[in-house]
PyMOL Python script that loads the backbone (N, CA, C, O; Angstrom):
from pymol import cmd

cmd.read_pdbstr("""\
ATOM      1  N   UNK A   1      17.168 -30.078  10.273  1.00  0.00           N
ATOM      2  CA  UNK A   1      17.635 -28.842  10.874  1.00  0.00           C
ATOM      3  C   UNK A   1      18.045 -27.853   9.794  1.00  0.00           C
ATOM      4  O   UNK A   1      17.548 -26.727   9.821  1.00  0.00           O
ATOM      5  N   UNK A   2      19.010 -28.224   8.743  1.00  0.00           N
ATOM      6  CA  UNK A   2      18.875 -27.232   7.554  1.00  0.00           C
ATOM      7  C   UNK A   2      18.312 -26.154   7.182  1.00  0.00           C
ATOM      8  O   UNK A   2      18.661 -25.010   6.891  1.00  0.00           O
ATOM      9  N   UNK A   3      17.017 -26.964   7.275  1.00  0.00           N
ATOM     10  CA  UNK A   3      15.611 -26.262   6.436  1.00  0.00           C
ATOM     11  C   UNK A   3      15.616 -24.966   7.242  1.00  0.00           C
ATOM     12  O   UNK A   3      15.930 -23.976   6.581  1.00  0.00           O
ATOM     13  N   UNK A   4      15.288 -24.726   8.752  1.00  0.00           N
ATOM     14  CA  UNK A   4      15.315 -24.042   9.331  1.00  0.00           C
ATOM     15  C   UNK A   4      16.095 -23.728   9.994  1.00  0.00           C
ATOM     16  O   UNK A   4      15.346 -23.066  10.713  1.00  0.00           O
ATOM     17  N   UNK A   5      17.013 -23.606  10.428  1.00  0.00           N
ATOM     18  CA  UNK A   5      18.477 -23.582  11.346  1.00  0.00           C
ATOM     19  C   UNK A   5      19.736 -23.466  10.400  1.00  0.00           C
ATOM     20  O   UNK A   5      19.366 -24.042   9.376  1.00  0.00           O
ATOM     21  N   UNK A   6      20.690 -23.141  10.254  1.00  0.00           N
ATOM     22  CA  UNK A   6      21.541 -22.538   9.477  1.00  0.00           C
ATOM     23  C   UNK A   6      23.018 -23.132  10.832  1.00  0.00           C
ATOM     24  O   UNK A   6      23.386 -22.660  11.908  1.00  0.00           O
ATOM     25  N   UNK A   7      23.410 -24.205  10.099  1.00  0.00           N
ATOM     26  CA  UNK A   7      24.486 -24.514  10.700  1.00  0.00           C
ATOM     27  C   UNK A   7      25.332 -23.637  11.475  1.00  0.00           C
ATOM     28  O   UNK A   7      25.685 -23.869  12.632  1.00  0.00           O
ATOM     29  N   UNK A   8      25.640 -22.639  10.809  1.00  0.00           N
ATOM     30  CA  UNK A   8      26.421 -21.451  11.579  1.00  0.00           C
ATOM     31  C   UNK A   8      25.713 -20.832  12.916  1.00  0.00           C
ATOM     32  O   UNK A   8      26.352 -20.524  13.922  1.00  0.00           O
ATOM     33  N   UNK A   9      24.628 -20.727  12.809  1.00  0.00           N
ATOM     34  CA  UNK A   9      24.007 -20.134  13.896  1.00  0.00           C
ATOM     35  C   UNK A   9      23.729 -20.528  14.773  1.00  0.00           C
ATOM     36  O   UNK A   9      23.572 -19.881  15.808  1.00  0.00           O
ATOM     37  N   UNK A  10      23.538 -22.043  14.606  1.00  0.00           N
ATOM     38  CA  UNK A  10      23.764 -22.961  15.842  1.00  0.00           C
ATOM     39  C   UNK A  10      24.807 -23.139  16.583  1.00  0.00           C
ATOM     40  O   UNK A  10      24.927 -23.098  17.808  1.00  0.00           O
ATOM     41  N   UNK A  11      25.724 -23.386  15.574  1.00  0.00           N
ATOM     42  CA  UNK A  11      27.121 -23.352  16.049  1.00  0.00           C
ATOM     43  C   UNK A  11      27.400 -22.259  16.861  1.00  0.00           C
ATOM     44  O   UNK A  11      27.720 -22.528  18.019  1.00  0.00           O
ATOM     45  N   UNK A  12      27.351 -20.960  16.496  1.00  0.00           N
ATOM     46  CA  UNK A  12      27.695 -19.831  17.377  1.00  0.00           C
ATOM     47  C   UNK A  12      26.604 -19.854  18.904  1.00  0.00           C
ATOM     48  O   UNK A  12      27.162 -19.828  20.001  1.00  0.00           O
ATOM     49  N   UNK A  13      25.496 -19.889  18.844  1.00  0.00           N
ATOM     50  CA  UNK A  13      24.935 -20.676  20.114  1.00  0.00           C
ATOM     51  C   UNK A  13      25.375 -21.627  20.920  1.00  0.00           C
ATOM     52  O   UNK A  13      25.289 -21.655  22.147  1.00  0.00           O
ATOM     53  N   UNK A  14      25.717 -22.189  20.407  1.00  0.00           N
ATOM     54  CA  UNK A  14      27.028 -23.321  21.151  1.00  0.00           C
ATOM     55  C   UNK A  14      28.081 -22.778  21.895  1.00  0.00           C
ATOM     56  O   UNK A  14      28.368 -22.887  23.087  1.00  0.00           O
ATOM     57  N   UNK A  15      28.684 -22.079  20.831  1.00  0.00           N
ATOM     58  CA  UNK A  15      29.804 -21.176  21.729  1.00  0.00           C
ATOM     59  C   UNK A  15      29.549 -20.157  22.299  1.00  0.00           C
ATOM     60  O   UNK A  15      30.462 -19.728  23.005  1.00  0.00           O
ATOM     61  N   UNK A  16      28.618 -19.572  22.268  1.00  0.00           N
ATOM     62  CA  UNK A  16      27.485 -18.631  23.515  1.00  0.00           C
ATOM     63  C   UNK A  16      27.429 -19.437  25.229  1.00  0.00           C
ATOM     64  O   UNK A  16      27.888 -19.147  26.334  1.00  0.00           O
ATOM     65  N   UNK A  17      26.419 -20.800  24.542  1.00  0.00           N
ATOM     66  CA  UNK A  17      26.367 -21.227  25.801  1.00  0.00           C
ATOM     67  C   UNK A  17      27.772 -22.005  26.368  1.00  0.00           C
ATOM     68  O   UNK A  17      27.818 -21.854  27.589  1.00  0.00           O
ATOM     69  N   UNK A  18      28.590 -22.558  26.011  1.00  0.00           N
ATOM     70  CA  UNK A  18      29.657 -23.207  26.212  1.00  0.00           C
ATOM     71  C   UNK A  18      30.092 -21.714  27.362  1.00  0.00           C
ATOM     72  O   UNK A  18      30.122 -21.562  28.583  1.00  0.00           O
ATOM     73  N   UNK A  19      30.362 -20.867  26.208  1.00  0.00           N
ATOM     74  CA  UNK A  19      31.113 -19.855  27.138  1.00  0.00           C
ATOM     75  C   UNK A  19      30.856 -18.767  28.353  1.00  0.00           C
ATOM     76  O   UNK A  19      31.511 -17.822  28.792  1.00  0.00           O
ATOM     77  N   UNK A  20      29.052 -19.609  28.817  1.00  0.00           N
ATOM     78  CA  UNK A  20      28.732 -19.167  29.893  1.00  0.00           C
ATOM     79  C   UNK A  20      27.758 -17.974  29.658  1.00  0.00           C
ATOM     80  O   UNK A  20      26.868 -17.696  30.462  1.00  0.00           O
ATOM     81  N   UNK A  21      27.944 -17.406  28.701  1.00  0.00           N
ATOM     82  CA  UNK A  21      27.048 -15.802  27.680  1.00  0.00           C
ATOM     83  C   UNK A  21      25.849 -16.115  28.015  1.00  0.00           C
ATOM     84  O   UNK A  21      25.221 -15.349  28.747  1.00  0.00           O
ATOM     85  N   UNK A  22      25.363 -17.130  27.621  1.00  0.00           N
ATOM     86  CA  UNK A  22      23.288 -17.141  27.133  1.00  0.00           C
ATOM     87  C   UNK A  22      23.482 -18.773  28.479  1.00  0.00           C
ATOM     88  O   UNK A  22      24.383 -19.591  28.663  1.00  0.00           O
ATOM     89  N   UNK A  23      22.138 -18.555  29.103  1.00  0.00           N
ATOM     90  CA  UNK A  23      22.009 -19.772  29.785  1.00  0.00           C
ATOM     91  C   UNK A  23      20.809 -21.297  28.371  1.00  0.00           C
ATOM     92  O   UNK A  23      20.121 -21.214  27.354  1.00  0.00           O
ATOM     93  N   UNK A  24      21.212 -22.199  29.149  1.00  0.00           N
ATOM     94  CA  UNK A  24      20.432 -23.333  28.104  1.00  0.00           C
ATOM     95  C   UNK A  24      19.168 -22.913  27.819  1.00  0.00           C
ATOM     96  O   UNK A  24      18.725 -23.358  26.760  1.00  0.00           O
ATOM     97  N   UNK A  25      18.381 -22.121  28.499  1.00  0.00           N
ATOM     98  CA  UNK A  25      16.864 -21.636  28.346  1.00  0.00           C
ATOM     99  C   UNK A  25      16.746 -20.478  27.288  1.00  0.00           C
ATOM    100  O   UNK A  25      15.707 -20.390  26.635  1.00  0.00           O
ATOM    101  N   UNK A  26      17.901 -19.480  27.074  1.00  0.00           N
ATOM    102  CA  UNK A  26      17.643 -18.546  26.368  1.00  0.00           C
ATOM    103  C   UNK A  26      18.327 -19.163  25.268  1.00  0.00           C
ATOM    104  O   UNK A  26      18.290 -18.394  24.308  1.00  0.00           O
ATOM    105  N   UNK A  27      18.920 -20.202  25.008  1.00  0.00           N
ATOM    106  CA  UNK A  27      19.347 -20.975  23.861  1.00  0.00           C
ATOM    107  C   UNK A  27      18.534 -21.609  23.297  1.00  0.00           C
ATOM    108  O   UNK A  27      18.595 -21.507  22.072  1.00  0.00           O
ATOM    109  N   UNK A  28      17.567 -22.415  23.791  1.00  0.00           N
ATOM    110  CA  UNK A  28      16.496 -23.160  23.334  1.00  0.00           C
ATOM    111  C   UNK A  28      15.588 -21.672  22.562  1.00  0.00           C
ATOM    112  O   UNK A  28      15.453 -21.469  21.356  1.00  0.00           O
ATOM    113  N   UNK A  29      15.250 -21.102  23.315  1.00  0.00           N
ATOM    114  CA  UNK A  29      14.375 -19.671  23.091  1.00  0.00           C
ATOM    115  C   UNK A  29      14.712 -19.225  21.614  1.00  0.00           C
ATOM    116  O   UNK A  29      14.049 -19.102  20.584  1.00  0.00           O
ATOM    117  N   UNK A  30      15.854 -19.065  21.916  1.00  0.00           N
ATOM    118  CA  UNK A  30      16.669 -18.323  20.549  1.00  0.00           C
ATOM    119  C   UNK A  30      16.513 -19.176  19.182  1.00  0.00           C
ATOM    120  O   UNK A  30      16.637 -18.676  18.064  1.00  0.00           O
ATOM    121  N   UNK A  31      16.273 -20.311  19.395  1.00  0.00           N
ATOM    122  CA  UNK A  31      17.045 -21.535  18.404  1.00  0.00           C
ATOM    123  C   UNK A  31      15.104 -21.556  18.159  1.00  0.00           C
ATOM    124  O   UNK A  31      14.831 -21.924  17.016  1.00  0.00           O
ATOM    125  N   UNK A  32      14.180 -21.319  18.796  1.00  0.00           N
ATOM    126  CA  UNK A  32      12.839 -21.451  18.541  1.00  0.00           C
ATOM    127  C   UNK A  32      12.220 -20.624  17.739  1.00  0.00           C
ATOM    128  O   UNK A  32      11.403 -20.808  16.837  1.00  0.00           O
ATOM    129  N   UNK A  33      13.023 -19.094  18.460  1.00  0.00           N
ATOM    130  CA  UNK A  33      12.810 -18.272  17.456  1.00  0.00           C
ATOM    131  C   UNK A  33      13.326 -18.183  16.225  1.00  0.00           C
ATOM    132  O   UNK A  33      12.536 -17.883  15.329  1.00  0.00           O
ATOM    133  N   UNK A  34      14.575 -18.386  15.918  1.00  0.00           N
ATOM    134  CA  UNK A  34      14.947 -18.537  13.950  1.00  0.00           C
ATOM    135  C   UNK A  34      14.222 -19.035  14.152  1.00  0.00           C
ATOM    136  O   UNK A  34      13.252 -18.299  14.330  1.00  0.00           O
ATOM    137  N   UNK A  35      13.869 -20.634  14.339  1.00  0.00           N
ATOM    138  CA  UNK A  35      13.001 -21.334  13.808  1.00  0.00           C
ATOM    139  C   UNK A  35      11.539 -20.873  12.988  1.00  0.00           C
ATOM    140  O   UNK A  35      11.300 -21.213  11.829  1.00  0.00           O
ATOM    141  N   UNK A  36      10.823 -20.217  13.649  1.00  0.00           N
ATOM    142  CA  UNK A  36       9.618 -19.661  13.769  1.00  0.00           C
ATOM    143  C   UNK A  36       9.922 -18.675  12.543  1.00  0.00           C
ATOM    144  O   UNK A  36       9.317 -18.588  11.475  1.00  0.00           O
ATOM    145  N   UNK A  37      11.161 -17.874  13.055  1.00  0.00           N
ATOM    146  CA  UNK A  37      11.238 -16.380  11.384  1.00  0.00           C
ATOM    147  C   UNK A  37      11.522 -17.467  10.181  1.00  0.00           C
ATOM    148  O   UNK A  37      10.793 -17.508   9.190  1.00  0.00           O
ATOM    149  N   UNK A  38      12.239 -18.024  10.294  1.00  0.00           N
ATOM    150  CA  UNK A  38      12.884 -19.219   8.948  1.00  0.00           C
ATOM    151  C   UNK A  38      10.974 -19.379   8.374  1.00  0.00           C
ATOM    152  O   UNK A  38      10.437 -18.740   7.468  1.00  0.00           O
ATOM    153  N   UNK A  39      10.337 -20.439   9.279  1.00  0.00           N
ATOM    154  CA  UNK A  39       9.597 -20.784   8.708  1.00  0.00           C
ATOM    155  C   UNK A  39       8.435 -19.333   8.180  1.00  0.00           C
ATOM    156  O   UNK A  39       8.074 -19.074   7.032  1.00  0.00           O
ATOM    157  N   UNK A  40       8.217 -18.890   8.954  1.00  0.00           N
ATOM    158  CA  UNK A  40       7.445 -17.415   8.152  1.00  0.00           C
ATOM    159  C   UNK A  40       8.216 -16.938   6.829  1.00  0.00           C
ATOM    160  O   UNK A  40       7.572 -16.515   5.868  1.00  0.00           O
ATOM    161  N   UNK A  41       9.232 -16.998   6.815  1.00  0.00           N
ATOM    162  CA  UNK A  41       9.806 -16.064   5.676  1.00  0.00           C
ATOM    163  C   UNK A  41       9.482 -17.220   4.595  1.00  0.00           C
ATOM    164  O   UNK A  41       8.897 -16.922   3.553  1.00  0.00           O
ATOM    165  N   UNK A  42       9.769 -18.180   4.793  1.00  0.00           N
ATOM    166  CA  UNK A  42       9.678 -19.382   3.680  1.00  0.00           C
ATOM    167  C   UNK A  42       7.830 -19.776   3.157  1.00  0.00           C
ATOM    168  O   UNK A  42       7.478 -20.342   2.122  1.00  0.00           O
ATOM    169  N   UNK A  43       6.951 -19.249   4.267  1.00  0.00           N
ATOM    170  CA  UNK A  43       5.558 -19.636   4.125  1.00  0.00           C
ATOM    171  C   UNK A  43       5.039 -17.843   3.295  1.00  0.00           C
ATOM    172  O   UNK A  43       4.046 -17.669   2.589  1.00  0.00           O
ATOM    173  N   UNK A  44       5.844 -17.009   3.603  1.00  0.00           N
ATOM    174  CA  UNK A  44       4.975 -15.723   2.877  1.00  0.00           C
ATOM    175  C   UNK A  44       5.582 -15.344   1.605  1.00  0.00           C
ATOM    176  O   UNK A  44       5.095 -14.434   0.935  1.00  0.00           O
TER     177      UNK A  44
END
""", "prot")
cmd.dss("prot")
cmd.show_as("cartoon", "prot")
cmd.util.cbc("prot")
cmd.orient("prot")
């Protein structure tokens, strides 16, 4: 998770969805997308 995911940002997703803000679907979404920019920025 490191590589791509940034502890903090997960974490604050957490407390997004915990606190009712983002539902589990736009969390997954979100957490797919860093994913996806992480890995582009690291491949160009």
């Amino acid at each position: 998770m490191g590589k791509y995911l940034k502890q903090g940002f997960v974490r604050e997703l957490e407390w997004q969805l915990n606190r009712e803000e983002i539902s589990y679907s736009k969390w997954v979404d979100l957490m797919e997308e860093e994913c996806i920019k992480n890995y582009k920025e690291e491949t160009f």
